[in-house]
C-alpha positions in Angstrom: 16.9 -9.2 22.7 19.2 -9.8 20.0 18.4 -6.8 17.6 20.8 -5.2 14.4 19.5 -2.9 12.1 21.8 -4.8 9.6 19.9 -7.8 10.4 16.4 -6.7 8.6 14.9 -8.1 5.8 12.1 -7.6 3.5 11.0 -10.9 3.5 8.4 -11.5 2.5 8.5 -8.6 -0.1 11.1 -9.3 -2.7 14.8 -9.2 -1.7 17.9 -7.8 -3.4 20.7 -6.1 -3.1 19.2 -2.7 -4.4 16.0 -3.2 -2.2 17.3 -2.4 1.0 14.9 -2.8 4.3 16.1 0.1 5.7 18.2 3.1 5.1 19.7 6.6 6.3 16.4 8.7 6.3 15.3 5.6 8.8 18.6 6.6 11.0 18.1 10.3 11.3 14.2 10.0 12.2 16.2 7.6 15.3 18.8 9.9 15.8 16.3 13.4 15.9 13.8 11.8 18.1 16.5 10.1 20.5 15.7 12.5 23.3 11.8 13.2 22.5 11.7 9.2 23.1 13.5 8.7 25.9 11.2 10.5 28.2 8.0 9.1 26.5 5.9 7.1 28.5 4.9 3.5 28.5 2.3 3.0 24.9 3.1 6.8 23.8 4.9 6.3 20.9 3.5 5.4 17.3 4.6 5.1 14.0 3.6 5.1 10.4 4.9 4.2 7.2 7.5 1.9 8.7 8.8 0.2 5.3 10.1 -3.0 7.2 10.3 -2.1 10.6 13.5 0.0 11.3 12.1 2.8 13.3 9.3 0.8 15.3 12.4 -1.7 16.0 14.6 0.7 16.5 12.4 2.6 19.0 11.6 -0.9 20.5 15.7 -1.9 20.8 16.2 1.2 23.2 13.9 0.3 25.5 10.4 1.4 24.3 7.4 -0.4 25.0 3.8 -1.1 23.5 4.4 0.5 20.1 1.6 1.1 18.1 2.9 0.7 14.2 1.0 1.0 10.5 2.5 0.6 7.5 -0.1 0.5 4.1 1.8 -2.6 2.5 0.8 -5.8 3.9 4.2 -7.5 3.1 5.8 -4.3 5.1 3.4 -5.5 8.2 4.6 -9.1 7.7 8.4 -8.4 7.5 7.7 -6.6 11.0 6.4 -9.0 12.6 9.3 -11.3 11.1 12.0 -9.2 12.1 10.6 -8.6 15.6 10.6 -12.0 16.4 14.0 -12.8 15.1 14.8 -9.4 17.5 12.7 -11.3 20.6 10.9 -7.9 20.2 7.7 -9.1 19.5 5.7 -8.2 22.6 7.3 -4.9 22.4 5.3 -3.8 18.7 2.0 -3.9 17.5 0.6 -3.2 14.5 -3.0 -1.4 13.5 -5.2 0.1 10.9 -4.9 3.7 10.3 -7.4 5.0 12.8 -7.4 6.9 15.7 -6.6 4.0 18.0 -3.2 4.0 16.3 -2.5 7.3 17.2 -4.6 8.3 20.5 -3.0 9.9 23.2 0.7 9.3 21.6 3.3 12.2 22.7 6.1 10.8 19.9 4.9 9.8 16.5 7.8 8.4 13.9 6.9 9.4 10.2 8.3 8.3 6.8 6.3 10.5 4.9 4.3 9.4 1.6 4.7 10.8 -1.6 1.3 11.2 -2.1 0.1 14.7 -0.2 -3.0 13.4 0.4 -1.4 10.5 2.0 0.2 12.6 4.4 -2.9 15.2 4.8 -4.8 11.9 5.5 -2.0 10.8 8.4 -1.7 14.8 9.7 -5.2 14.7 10.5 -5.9 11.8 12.1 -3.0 12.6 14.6 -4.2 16.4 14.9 -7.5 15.1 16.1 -6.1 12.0 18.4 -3.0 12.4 19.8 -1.7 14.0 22.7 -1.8 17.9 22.9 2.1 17.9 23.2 2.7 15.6 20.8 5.7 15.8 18.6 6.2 14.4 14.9 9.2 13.3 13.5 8.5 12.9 9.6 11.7 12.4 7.8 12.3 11.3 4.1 14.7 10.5 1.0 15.7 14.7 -0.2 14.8 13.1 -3.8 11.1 12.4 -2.7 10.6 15.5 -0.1 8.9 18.5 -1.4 8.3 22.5 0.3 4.7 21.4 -0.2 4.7 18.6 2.1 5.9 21.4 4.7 2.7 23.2 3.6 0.8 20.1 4.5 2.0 19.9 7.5 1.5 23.6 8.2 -2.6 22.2 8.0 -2.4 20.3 11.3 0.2 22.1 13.4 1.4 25.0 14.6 4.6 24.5 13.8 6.8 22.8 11.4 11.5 22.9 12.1 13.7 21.3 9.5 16.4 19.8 10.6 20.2 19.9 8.7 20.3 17.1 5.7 22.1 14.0 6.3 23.2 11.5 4.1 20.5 12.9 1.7 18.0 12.5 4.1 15.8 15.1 5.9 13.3 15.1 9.3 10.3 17.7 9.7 9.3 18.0 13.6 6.3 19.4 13.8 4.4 20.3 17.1 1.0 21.9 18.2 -2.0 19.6 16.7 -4.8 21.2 15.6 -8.1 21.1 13.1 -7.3 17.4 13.3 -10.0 14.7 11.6 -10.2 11.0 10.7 -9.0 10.2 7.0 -12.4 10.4 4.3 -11.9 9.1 0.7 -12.1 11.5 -2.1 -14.6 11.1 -4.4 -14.8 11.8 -8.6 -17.5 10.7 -11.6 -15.7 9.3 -14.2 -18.5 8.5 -17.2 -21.0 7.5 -14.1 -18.6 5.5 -12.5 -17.7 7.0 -8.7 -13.8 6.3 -7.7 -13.3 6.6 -3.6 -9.9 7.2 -2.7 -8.1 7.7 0.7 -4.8 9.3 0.4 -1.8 6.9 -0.6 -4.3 5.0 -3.0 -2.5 4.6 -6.5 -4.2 6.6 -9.1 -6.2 8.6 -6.5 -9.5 9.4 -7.9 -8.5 9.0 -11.4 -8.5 6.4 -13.9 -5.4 5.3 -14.7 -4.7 4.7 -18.9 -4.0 1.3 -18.8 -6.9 0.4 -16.5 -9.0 2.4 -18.9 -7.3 0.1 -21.5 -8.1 -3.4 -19.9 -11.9 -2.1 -19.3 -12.5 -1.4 -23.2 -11.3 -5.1 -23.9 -12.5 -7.4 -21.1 -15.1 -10.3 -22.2 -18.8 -9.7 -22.5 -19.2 -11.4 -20.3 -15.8 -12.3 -18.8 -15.0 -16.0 -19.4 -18.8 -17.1 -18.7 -18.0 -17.2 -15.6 -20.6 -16.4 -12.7 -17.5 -14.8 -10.3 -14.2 -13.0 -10.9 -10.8 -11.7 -9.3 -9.9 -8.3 -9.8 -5.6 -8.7 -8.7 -4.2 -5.7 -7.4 -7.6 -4.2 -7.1 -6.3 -0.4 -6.5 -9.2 1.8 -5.8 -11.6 -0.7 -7.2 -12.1 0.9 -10.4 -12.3 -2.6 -12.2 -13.6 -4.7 -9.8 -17.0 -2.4 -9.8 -17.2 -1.8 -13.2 -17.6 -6.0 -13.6 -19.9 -6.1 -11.2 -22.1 -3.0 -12.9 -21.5 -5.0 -16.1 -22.8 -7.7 -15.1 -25.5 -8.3 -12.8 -24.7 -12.0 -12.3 -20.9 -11.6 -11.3 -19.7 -12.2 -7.8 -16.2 -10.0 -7.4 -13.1 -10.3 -5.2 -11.1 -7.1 -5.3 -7.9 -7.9 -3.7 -5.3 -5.7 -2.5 -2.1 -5.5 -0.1 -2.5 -1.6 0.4 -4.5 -1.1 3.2 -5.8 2.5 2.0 -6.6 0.7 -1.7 -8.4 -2.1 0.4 -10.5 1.0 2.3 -10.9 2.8 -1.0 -12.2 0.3 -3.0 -14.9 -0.8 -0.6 -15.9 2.8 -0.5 -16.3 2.6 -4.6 -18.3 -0.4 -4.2 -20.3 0.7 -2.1 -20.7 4.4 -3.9 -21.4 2.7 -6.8 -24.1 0.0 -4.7 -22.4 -3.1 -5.6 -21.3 -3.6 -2.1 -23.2 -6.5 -1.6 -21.3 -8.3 -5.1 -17.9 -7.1 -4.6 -16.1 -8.8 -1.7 -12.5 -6.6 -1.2 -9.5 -8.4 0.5 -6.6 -7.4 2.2 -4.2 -9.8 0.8 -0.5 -10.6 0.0 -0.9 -11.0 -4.0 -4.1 -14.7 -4.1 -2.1 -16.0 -0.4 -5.4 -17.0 0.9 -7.2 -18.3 -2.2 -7.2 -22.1 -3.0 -5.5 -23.4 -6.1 -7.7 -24.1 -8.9 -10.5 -21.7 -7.2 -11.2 -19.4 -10.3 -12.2 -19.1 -13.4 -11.1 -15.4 -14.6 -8.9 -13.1 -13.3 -8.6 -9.5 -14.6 -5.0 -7.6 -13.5 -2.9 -4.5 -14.2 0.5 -5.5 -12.4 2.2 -3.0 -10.7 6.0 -2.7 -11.5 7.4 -0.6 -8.6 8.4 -1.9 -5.1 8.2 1.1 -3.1 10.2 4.1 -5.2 12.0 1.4 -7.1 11.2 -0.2 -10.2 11.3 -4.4 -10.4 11.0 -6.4 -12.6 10.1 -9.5 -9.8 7.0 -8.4 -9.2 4.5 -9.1 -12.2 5.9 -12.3 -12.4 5.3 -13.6 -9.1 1.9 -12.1 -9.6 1.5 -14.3 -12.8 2.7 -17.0 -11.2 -0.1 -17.1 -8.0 -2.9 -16.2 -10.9 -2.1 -19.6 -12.5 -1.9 -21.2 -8.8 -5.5 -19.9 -8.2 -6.6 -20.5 -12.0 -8.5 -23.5 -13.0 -7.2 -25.7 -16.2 -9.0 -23.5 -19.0 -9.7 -20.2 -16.6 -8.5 -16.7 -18.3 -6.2 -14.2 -17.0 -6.8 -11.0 -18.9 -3.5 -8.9 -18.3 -3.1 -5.0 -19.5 1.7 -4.5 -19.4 3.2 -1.3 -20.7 4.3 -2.9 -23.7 8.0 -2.2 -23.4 7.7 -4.5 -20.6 7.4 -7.5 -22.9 5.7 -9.9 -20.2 4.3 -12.3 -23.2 7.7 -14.7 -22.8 6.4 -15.2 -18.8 2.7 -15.3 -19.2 3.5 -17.9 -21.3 5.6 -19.5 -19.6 3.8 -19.7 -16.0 0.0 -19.6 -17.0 -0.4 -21.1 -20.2 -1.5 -20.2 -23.6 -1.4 -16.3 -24.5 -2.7 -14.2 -27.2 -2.5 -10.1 -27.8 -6.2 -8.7 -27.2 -5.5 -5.0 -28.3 -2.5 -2.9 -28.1 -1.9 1.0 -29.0 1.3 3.2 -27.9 1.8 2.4 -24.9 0.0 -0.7 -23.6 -0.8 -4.0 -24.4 -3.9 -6.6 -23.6 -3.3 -10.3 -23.3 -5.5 -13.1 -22.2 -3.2 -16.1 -21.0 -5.2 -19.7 -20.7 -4.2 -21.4 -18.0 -2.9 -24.8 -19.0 
């Protein structure tokens, strides 16, 4: 074992000196849980929300064995797995779907919590209703993202919640005595006879965001004539669906790297019974499509990693839509316009034109050259 918490990386999420893979709420979740750790049992221990693997790791470097490990991001699952074998830790981690596999019979579970409260309502349930009766939680955060409501949350699933003394701006809730525990369900809302699914940590929730709603009044009737489409970063499914409900004819691949936007948009499909025309995908950005593949490509780029805004990441997403493009196929793009992506859609798909704008967003269709 050769492991240094200085040593992690991100890779393959984007790198930089203000993206770092792990930080000081990371160490006092360690540090708080030390003891409750060190007499845990052989496969006892789980975590969730791991950003790049600094707690599972962590856990795993002083002596822990069989970890069970989720993280939502796909590229946060990946850098694991990366930084585990750099560590020789590999046998020593493994990573699974939020279920209750993840979490059954566990005595220590290590939490970043989510800023989303259904997120962590989702994750407080499931390990109410799976793991051990003395289990104990360690769920520690950034001060700047923690609320008194997660607490409240919390207060849902167990019997009681301690706050520990800051530290370095960081903060750990230990909560202990499970109860009224149950597996994650998605949320459901009408939206103009659409139905939006959404499991807790999904972007948007149940809503519509504006500048999705701003892409669906200006997509192609029909889009590109094409007989299939790629909805990139699908979310919740919201447009994937409503091509699909548009048009009879259209195959769809909603892709994802979110694991609870993967779940919720095959719930919205299927709510909306187009299950059987919308194909959803667990997928770093188009990894596993072939170049040239398609023909039309609808996105609404995300422009956070994590709590931090980039400006890396709807580039590289334009950049794998031209991969997977054909010569002539159509990537319809909706940018808060202060943004300014036209200069890079040019440059790394092709041709673009304005569709529509109004105050806040703007609709391009780039032609891939």
């Amino acid at each position: 074992m050769d492991y240094s918490p200085a040593a992690l990386r991100r890779w393959p999420d984007l790198e930089g000196p203000d993206l770092p893979a792990s930080d000081a709420a990371d160490r006092l979740i360690l540090d708080e849980s030390a003891d409750a750790r060190s007499g845990a049992r052989d496969g006892a221990i789980s975590v969730v929300g791991d950003g790049y693997g600094a707690l599972a790791l962590g856990a795993a470097a002083d002596g822990a064995t069989r970890i069970r490990v989720h993280q939502d991001a796909l590229t946060g699952e990946r850098a694991l797995a990366a930084n585990a074998e750099r560590a020789g830790l590999e046998d020593s981690v493994a990573s699974l779907a939020l279920s209750g596999e993840l979490v059954r019979g566990a005595t220590v579970v290590l939490l970043r919590l989510p800023r989303s409260l259904d997120a962590l309502r989702d994750i407080a349930g499931l390990i109410a209703a799976h793991a051990a009766p003395d289990v104990v939680v360690f769920a520690g955060g950034r001060l700047k993202h923690m609320t008194v409501a997660m607490n409240d949350v919390l207060r849902e699933h167990f019997d009681r919640v301690d706050v520990t003394h800051a530290r370095q701006k960081s903060r750990v809730l230990v909560t202990r005595g499970p109860r009224d525990g149950h597996d994650p369900v998605p949320r459901r809302e009408t939206h103009d006879s659409l139905i939006v699914c959404a499991f807790g940590g999904a972007f948007a929730g149940t809503s519509i965001d504006i500048g999705t709603r701003f892409l669906l009044a200006h997509l192609p009737e029909p889009p590109a004539g094409a007989d299939a489409a790629i909805d990139l970063a699908g979310g919740t499914g919201v447009v994937a669906t409503t091509l699909a409900l548009r048009h009879p004819e259209l195959r769809v691949l909603a892709c994802d790297q979110s694991a609870a936007a993967v779940a919720s948009a095959r719930a919205t499909a299927e709510a909306n019974g187009v299950a059987d025309r919308v194909e959803v995908v667990r997928d770093d950005v188009l990894g596993s499509r072939p170049d040239g593949s398609a023909g039309f490509i609808a996105l609404n780029p995300p422009f956070h990693v994590g709590a931090a805004v980039s400006e890396g990441v709807a580039p590289r997403m334009f950049a794998e839509a031209a991969r997977v493009l054909r010569p002539g196929g159509e990537l319809w793009t909706v940018w808060n316009s202060g943004l300014q992506y036209r200069p890079a859609l040019e440059r790394l798909v092709g041709s673009t034109r304005q569709v529509a704008r109004n105050a806040k967003f703007t609709v391009t269709v780039s032609t891939r050259r």
